[in-house]
C-alpha positions as CSV (number, residue, x, y, z in Angstrom):
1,X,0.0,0.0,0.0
2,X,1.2,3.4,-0.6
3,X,-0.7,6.8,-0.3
4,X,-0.1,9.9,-2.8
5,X,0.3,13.8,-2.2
6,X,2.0,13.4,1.3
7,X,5.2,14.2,2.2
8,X,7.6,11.6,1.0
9,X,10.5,12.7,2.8
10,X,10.8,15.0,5.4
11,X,12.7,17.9,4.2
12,X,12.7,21.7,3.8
13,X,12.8,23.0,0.2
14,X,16.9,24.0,-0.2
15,X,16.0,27.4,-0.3
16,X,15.3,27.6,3.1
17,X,18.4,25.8,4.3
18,X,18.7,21.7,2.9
19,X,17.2,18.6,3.0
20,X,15.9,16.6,6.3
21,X,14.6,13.5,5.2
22,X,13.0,12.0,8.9
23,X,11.9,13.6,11.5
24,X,13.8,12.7,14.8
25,X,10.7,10.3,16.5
26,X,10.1,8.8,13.1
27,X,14.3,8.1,12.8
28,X,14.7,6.5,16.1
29,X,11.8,4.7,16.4
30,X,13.0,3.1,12.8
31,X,16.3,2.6,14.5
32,X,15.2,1.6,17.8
33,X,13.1,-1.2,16.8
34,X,15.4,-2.5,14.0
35,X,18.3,-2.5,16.3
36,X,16.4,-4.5,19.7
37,X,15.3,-6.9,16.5
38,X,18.8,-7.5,15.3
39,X,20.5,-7.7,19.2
40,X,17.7,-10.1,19.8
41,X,18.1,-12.1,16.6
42,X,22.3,-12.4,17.8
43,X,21.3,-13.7,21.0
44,X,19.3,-16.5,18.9
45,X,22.9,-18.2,17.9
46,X,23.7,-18.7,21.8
47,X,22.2,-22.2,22.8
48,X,23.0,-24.2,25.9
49,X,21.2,-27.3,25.9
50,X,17.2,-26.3,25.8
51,X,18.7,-22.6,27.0
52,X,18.5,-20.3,24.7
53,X,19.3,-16.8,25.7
54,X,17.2,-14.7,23.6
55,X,14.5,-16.5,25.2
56,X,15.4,-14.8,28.6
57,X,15.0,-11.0,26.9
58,X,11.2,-12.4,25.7
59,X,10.7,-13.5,29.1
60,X,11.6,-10.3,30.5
61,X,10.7,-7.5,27.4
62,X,7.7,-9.3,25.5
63,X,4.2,-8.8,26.9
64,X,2.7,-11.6,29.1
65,X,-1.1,-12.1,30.2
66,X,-2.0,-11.1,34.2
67,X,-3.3,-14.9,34.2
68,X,-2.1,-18.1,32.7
69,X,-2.8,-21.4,32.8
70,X,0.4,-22.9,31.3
71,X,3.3,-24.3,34.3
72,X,6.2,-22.4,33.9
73,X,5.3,-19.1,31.2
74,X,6.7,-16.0,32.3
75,X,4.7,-14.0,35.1
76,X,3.1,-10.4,33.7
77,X,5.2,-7.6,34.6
78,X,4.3,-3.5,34.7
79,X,7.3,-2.3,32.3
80,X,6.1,-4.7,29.5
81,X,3.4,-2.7,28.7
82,X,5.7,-0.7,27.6
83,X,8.6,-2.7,26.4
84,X,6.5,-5.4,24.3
85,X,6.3,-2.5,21.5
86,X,9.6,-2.4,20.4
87,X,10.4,-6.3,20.4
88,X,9.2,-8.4,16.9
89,X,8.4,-11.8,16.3
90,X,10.0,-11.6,12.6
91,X,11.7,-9.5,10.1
92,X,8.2,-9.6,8.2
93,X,6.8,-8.2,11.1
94,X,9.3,-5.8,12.1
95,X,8.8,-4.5,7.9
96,X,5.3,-4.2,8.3
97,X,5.2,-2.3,11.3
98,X,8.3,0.3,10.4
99,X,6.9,0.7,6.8
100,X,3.4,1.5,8.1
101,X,4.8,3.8,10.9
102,X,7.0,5.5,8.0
103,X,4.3,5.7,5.7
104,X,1.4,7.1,7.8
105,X,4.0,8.6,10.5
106,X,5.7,11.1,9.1
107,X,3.3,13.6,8.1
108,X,1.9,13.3,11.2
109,X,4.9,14.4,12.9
110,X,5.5,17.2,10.9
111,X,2.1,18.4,11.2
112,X,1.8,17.8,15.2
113,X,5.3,18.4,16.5
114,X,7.8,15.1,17.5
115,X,6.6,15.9,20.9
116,X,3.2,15.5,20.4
117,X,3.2,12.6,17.9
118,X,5.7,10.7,20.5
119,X,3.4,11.0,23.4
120,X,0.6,10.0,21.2
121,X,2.9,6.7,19.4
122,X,3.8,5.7,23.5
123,X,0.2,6.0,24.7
124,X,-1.5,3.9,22.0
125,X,1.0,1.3,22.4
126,X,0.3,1.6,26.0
127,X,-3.7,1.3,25.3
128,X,-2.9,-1.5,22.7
129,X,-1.3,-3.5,25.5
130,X,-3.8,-2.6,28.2
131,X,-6.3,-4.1,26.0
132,X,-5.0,-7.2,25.0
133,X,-4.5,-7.7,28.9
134,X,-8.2,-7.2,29.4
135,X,-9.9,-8.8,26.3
136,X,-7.0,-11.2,24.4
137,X,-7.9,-14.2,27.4
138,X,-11.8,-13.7,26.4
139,X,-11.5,-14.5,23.0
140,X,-8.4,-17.1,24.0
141,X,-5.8,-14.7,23.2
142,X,-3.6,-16.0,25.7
143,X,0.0,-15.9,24.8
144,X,2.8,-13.6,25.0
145,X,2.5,-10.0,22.6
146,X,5.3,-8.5,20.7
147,X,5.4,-5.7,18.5
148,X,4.7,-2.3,17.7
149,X,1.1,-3.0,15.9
150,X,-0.8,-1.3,18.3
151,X,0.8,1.9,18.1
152,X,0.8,1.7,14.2
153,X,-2.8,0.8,14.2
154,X,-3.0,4.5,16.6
155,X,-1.3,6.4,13.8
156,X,-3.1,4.9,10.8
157,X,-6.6,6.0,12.5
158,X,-5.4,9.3,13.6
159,X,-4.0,9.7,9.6
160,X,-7.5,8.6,8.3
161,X,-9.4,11.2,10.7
162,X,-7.0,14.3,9.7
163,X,-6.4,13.3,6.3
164,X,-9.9,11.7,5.4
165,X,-10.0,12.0,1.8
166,X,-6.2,11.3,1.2
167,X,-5.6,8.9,-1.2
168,X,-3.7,5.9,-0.3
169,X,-3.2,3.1,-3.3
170,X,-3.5,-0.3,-1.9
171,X,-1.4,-3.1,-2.5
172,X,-0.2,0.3,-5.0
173,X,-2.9,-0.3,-7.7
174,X,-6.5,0.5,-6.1
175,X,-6.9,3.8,-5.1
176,X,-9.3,3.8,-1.9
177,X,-9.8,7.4,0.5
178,X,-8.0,7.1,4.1
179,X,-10.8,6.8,5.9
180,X,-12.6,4.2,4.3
181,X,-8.8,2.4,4.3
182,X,-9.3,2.6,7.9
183,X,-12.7,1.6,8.2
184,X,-11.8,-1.9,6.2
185,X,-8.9,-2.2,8.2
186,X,-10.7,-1.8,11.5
187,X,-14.0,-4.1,10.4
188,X,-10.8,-6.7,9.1
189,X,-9.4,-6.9,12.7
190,X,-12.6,-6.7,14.8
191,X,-13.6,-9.9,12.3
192,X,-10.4,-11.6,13.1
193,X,-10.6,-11.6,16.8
194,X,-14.2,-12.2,17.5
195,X,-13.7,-15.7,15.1
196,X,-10.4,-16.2,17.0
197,X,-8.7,-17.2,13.3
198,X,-5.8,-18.9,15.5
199,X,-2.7,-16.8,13.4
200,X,-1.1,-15.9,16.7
201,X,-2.0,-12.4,15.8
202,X,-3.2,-9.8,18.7
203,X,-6.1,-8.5,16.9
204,X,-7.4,-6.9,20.1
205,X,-3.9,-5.2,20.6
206,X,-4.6,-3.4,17.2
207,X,-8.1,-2.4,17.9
208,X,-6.9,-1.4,21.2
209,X,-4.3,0.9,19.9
210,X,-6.7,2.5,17.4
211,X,-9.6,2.8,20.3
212,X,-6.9,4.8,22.6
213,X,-6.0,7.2,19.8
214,X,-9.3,7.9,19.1
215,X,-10.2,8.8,22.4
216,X,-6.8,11.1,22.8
217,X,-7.5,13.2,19.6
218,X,-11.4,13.3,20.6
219,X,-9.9,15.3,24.3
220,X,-7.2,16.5,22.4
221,X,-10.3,18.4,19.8
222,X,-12.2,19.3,23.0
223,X,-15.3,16.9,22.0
224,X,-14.5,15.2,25.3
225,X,-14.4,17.2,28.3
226,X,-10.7,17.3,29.7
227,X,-10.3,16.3,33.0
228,X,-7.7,17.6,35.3
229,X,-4.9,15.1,34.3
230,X,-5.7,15.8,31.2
231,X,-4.7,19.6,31.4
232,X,-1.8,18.7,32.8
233,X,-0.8,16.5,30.1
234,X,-2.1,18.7,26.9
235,X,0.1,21.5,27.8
236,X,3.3,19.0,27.1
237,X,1.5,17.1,24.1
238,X,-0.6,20.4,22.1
239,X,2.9,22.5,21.5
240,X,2.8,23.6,17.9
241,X,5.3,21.8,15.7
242,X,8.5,23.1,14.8
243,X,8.8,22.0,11.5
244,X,8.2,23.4,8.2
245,X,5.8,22.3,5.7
246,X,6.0,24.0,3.0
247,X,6.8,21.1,0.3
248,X,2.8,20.1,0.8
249,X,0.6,21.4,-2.3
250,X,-1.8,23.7,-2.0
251,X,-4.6,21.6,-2.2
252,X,-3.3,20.2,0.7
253,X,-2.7,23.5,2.8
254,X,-6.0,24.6,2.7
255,X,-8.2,21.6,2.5
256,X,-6.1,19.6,5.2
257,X,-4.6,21.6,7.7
258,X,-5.9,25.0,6.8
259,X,-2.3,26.7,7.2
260,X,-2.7,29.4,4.4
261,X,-5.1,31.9,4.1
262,X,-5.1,32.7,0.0
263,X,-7.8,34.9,-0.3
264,X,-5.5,37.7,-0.5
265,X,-4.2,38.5,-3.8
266,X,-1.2,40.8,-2.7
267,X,2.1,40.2,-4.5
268,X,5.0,39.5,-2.3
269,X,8.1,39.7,-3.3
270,X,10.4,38.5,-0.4
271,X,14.3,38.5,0.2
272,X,16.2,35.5,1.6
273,X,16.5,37.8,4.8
274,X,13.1,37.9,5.5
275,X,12.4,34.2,5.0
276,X,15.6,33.1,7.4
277,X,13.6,35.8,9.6
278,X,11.0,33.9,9.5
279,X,12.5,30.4,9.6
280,X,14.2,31.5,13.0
281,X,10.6,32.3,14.1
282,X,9.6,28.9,13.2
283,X,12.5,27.3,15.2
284,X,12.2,29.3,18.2
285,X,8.3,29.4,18.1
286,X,6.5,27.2,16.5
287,X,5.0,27.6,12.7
288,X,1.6,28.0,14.5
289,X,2.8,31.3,16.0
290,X,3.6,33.2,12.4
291,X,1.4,36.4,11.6
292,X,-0.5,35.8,8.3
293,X,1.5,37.5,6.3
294,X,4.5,35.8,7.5
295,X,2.5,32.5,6.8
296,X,2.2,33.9,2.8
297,X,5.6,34.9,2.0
298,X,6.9,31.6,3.0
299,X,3.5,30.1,0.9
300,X,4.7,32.7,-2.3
301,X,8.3,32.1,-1.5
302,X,7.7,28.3,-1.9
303,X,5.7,28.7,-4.8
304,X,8.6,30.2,-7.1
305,X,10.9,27.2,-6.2
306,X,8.4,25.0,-8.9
């Protein structure tokens, strides 16, 4: 699957100073996971006997139920709730997941911030785990949980609800709108678990990761009322990113996130002072802060570099 008229690297236009192709949650996260895979995979080649001592990291790292009914499986500790989300059960799994969190990820964080969109990536993998706990043993979902899924599945919603009508091209022929993608996605994993298909996937770990990010970006919107820990919390997670957009189309700055007004017709003709003015703004306060007009020579600026 792929999706069209996104960002497809993260960058600033060289005009206003080079090329950034990720975005630093996006980068280690990517680097993170693919290096605890590869240490883990090492430890596969050490064997004494029935000992095995990547086993002893999944005893400790991977996610284990409260409850089991199997002698000798690893008891459920408190840090694997958070832990379990960077550990994979295969390099095909470990692809998925750092593809999907590339793909759908990094506009995300340019639009939100990396503090914001890191927050958000932790708690859905924390709501993910949370409810496979709770509802995995129901539908006998009872074994251990690895993998970043359920944080994914929290980024592909919260991509479907601010870019609804984005097109995303699965399996890179069929053109389908984000937020029907994530409709079939959702209706494809609720499916799954209710059945209990038996593929030793954590359906409800997915749903549950998509469920918590719906309910932070319904407070985060104010159509939930905050409560006080809430507050608390927003003024960390609602800072205004510090990143440029300006390689997005038009189309997309208005429609999507409404960052230009264009109604204007006044001709612009700004210096490369004024725009590293204004890029130092940016940097120091967030793109959120610009005045309008600052907001329209950047918009202009960009415009002459196609």
């Amino acid at each position: 699957m792929s999706f069209s008229n996104t960002t497809s690297s993260y960058h600033r236009p060289s005009l206003f100073g080079g090329f950034r192709f990720f975005p630093p949650v996006i980068k280690g996260l990517l680097i993170s996971n693919t290096a605890i895979y590869l240490l883990t995979s090492f430890f596969e080649m050490f064997r004494y006997g029935d000992f095995q001592l990547s086993n002893v990291i999944t005893s400790l790292f991977a996610l284990y139920p409260l409850h089991t009914d199997y002698p000798g499986m690893p008891t459920f500790e408190i840090w694997q709730l958070f832990t379990y989300m960077f550990m994979h059960a295969g390099f095909m799994h470990l692809l998925f997941n750092m593809f999907a969190l590339w793909m759908f990820g990094m506009e995300l964080e340019n639009t939100w911030g990396s503090k914001k969109f890191f927050l958000y990536y932790l708690l859905c993998g924390l709501g993910a785990g949370l409810s496979n706990l709770v509802i995995g043993p129901l539908f006998n979902q009872g074994g251990p949980t690895v993998g970043a899924s359920g944080a994914v599945y929290g980024i592909l919603l919260a991509f479907g609800m601010l870019f609804p009508n984005r097109p995303i091209f699965l399996y890179f022929f069929i053109p389908i709108r984000a937020k029907y993608f994530v409709m079939i996605f959702m209706a494809i994993e609720l499916y799954a678990g209710i059945i209990g298909t038996g593929d030793g996937i954590a359906h409800f770990a997915h749903l549950g990761g998509a469920a918590f990010g719906f309910f932070l970006l319904m407070i985060d919107s104010g159509k939930i009322p905050a409560i006080k820990w809430w507050n608390t919390f927003r003024s960390i997670y609602g800072k205004p990113p510090r990143y440029s957009t300006a390689n997005r189309n038009e189309k997309d700055q208005v429609n999507d996130a409404k960052f230009y007004d264009i109604q204007s017709k006044k001709e612009i003709d700004p210096d490369q002072k004024i725009i590293d003015e204004i890029l130092d703004k940016i940097s120091r306060d967030g793109y959120q802060n610009l005045t309008e007009e600052e907001k329209r020579i950047l918009f202009d600026a960009s415009k002459k570099l196609h």
